[in-house]
N, C-alpha and C positions, 0 to 999 in steps of 0.2 A: 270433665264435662260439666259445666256449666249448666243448670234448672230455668227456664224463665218460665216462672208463675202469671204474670201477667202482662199484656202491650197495646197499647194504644196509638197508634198514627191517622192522623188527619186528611188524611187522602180519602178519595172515596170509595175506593177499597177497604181502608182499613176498617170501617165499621165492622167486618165481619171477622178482623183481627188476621188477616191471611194474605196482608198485600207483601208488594215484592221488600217494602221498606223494611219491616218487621223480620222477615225473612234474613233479610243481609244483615241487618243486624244481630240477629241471634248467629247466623255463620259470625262476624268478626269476633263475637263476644269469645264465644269456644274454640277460636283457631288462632288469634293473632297475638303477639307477646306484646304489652306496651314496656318497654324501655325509658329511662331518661337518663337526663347528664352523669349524675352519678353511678348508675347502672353497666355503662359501657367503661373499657377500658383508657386509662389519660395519654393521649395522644401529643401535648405539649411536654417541655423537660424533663422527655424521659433522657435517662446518663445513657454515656454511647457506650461502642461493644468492650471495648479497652476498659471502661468504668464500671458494665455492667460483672465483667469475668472478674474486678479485681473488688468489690465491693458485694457479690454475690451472697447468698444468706450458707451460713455454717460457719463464716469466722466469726472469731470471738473477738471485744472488744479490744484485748490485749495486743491481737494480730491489727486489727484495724489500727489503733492508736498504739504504734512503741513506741518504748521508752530511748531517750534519746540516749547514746553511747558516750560514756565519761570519757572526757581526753586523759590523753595520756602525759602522764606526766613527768618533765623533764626537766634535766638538771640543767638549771640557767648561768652555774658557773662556766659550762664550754667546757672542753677538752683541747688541750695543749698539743700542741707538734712532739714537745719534750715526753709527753706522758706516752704519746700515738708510738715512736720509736722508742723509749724504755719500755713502753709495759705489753706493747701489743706488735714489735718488731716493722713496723709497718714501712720501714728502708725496706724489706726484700720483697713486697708488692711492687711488679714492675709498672710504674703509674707516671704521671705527670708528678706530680704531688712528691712522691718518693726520691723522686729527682730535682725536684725544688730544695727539700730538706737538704739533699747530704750537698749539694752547692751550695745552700747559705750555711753549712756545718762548715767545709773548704771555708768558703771566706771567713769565717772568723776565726777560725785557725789563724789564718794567711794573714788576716790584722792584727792578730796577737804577737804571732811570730815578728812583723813589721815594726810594731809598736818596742818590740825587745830591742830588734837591731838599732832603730833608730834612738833610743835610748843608748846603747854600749855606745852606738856613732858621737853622740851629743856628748858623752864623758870623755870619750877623746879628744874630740875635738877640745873642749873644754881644757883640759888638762895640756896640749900643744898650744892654745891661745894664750894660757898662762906663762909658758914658758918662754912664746913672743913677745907678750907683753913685758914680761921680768926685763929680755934683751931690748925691748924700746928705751924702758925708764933709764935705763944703765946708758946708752946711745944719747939720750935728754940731757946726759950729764956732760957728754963730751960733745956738744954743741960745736967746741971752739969759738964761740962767742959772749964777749965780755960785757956785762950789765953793769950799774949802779943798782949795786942792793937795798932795798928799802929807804930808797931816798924820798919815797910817798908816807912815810911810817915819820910818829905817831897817826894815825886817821881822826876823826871825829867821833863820839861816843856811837852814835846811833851808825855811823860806817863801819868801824872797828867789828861793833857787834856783829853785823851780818853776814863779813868779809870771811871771819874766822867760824863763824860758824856753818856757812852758808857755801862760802867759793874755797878755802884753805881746807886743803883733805890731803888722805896721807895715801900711801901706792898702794893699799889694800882697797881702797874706796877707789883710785883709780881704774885699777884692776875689771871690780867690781862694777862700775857705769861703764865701760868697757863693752862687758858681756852684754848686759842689758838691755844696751841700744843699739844692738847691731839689727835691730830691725826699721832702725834711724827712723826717717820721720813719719813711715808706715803702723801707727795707732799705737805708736810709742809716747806719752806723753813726758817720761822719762828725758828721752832725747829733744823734746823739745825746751823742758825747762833748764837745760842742764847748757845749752848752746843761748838761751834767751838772759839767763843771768851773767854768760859771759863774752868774749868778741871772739867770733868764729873765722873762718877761715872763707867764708862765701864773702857776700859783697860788703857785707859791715870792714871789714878789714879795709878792702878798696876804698871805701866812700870814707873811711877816717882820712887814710892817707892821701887823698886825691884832694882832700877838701882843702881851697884857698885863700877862704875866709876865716884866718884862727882867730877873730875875736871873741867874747868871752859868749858876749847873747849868741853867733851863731853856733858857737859849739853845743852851746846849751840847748839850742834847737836842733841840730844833728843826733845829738844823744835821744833828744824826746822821739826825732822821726826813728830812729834804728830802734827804739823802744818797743815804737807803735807799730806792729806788724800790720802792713797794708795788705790791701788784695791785691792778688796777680794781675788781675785785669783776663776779658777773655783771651785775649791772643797767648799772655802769659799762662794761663791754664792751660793752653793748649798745646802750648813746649812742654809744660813740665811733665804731662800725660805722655807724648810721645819719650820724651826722656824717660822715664820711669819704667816704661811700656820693654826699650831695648834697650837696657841699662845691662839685665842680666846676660841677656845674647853677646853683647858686647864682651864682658867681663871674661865670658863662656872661651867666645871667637880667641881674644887677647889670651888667653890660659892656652890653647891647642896652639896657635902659631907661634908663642916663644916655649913652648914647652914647659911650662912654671906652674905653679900651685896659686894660686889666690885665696888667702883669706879675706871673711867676711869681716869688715869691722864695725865698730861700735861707733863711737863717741871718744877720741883721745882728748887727753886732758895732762896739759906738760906738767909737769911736779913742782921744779921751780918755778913754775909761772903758771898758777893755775886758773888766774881769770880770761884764758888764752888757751881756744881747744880747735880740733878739726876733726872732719868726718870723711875721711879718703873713703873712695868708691874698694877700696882693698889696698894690702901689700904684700907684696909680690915676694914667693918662695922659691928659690932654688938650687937644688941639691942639698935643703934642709935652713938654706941659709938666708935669712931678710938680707934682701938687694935694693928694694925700690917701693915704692909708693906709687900706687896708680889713682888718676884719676879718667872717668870718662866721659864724652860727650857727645852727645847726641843729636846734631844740630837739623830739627825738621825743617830746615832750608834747604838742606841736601837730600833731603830723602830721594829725590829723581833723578839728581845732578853728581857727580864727582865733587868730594870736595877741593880737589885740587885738579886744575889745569897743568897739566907737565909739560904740555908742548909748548902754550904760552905765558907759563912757571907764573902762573894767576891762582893766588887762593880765593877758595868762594866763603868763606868765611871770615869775618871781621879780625880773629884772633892772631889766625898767622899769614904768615908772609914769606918768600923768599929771600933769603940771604947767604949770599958767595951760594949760590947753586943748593943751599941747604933748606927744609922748611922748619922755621923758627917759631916760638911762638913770642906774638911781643910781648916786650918788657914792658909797656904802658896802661897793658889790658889786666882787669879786673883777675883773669885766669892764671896771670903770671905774679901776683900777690896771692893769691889762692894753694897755687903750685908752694912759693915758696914756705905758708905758713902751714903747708902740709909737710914739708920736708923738717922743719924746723922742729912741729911737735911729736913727729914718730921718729929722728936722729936720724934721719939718713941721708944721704947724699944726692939722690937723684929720684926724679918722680916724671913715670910716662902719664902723656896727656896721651889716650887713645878716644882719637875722635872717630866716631860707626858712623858707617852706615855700608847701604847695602852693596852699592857697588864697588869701591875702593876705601877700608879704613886708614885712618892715618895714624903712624906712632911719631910723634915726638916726645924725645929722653929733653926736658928741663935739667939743666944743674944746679943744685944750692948755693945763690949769692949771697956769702958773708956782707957783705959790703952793705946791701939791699937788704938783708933781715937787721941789721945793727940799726937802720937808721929807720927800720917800720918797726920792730920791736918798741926803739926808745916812743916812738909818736903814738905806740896803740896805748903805750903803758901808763901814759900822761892821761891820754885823753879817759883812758880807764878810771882813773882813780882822782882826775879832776872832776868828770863832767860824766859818764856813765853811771859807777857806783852808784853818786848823791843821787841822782836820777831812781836808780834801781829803788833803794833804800825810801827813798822818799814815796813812791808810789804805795 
């Protein structure tokens, strides 16, 4: 309760100090509270009920503010598949996982085992390929055709050298480039340089013998072009692809319908005549015994058509033809100089030409023309050691 000792109001009342003003006054003085901004509670950013319960007074600053949890820490080497099934048996978890492991464990077994056979395979084979080749070189000897021996000898120093160190090898080196390039002209470089320093059995053979101009510049032009390996051109890329493509099907087909063995061959290279080599598509096994020499071809002219017409004894191929009711292949075509220089450097008597394709293949048996190897033998052998060699040597 509030004293008011003295009051004064203006009115005309007040002079006797008893109006109604002075009155209300003294009531608000001793009944009313004054308040202000700070005295009332903050009504702006107060935190909500979620803020209020989680920030409330009694925690401590530690609760308020923790401390943040140390990672954990882990070995950044990884764990192995190998360590998971030695150390922690984790094959007998029935899992995906489980079952991943022991199938890539199967496969490399299965490659290991694979990699054994195919190795025993390659030594036999090996050691059978020797024992063919031994029976070719011995077959080389019995040609039944007579040369003039070394009627190109003495050479030129710088020809001499190369001849003898370069193309003159002995049947253990035959042998041996044999083996090597029986993956012929598939990233073999082997097989390429070994048919490039001498005259093969493909078209270089053909094109010496065929050629009608023996004077001395164009021979010497002939040599440089067989030197210069050109491009196929695209159409000729696009034989060789398809040839290449069913070469093996071929070889496969010819093995099942005469019932015979095919070896793969290399690179043959004759012994007495070693600047004189060929590359037969295989020769022919059977009942253990070399019979033939195969070559094949694959002529993507035929791929949709027959190569032979029988009904109106029409070939659809350049090569052969019929005669007395037989299909022959000609004697004027690049393939029957081929045929024969194949027959010549593996010793044998006869060589099938198997031409594939899908709907009717054809076999013709060639047989070895003495007559026809005496007088391309003598012409490769000139042209070799006149006009190739200097060439080779010179480059």
């Amino acid at each position: 309760m509030r004293n008011v000792i003295n009051s004064t109001c203006e009115c005309p009342a007040g002079a006797s100090k008893k109006c109604k003003h002075i009155a209300a006054t003294i009531y608000y003085i001793n009944n009313e509270e004054v308040l202000s901004k700070t005295t009332v509670s903050q009504e702006w950013g107060k935190p909500s009920t979620a803020g209020t319960m989680k920030y409330k007074k009694g925690k401590t600053i530690e609760k308020l503010f923790q401390k943040k949890r140390k990672e954990l820490c882990y070995d950044d080497k990884g764990v192995s598949h190998k360590s998971l099934v030695n150390n922690y048996d984790i094959l007998s978890v029935p899992c995906i996982l489980s079952k991943m492991i022991k199938e890539e464990q199967q496969y490399k077994s299965w490659v290991e085992i694979r990699k054994c056979i195919e190795s025993i395979l390659d030594e036999v084979e090996d050691h059978f390929d020797q024992i063919y080749m031994n029976e070719i070189l011995t077959k080389q000897n019995e040609c039944g055709i007579i040369f003039n021996c070394g009627s190109y000898f003495p050479l030129n120093l710088n020809d001499s050298n190369y001849y003898f160190s370069k193309i003159m090898i002995n049947s253990s080196e035959i042998k041996n480039i044999f083996n090597k390039t029986k993956s012929q002209s598939n990233q073999c470089d082997l097989w390429n340089a070994v048919r490039n320093s001498r005259i093969s059995a493909s078209i270089k053979a053909h094109r010496i013998k065929s050629s009608k101009n023996i004077s001395f510049e164009n021979q010497v032009s002939l040599a440089v072009s067989l030197l210069n390996k050109k491009s196929l051109g695209y159409q000729g890329k696009i034989n060789v692809a398809y040839g290449n493509k069913y070469e093996e099907t071929a070889v496969e087909l010819y093995s099942n319908i005469f019932s015979v063995t095919i070896i793969k061959c290399g690179v043959i290279i004759h012994s007495h005549k070693p600047w004189l080599c060929a590359s037969p598509d295989g020769i022919v096994i059977k009942r253990g015994q070399i019979t033939k020499v195969l070559e094949v071809k694959c002529p993507i002219s035929c791929r949709s058509k027959p190569i032979v017409d029988h009904v109106n004894k029409v070939c659809n191929v350049p090569y052969l033809k019929y005669e007395s009711n037989k299909i022959v292949l000609k004697s004027s075509h690049q393939y029957f100089t081929q045929c024969q220089i194949l027959m010549f450097c593996s010793g044998l008597e006869q060589c099938d030409l198997f031409v594939y394709n899908t709907i009717e293949p054809i076999t013709v048996t060639v047989e070895k023309n003495i007559l026809f190897l005496e007088k391309l033998i003598t012409r490769l052998e000139y042209f070799y050691f006149n006009f190739y060699l200097p060439n080779i040597v010179s480059k």
